[in-house]
C-alpha positions, 0 to 999 in steps of 0.5 A: 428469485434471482437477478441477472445482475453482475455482482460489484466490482472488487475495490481497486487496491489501497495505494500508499507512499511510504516516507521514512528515514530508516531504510531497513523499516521502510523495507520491512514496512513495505513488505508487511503492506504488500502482504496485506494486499496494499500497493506501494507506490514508493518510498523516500526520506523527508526531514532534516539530517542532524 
C-alpha cells in the first residue's frame, strides 16, 4: 500500500575549509573535493614560516 508521504530531503553538502601551505595542493585539494560533491568555503595558510 502506498503512502502520500514526501520522501526526505537530500542532506545539505559537507562543507569543508581547507588550510594548507602548499598552494598547488591546496588547489588540486579543493578541486578533488568539489568533484566529489563537498562545498569549499576557503582556503588559507597556518603554521610558522621557517
Amino acid at each position: 500500500m502506498p503512502h502520500d508521504c514526501d520522501p526526505l530531503p537530500p542532506p545539505p553538502p559537507i562543507k569543508v575549509l581547507i588550510v594548507e601551505d602548499e598552494f598547488i595542493l591546496a588547489i588540486a585539494l579543493q578541486e578533488t573535493l568539489e568533484a566529489l560533491g563537498y562545498v569549499v568555503t576557503g582556503s588559507g595558510r597556518l603554521g610558522k614560516d621557517p
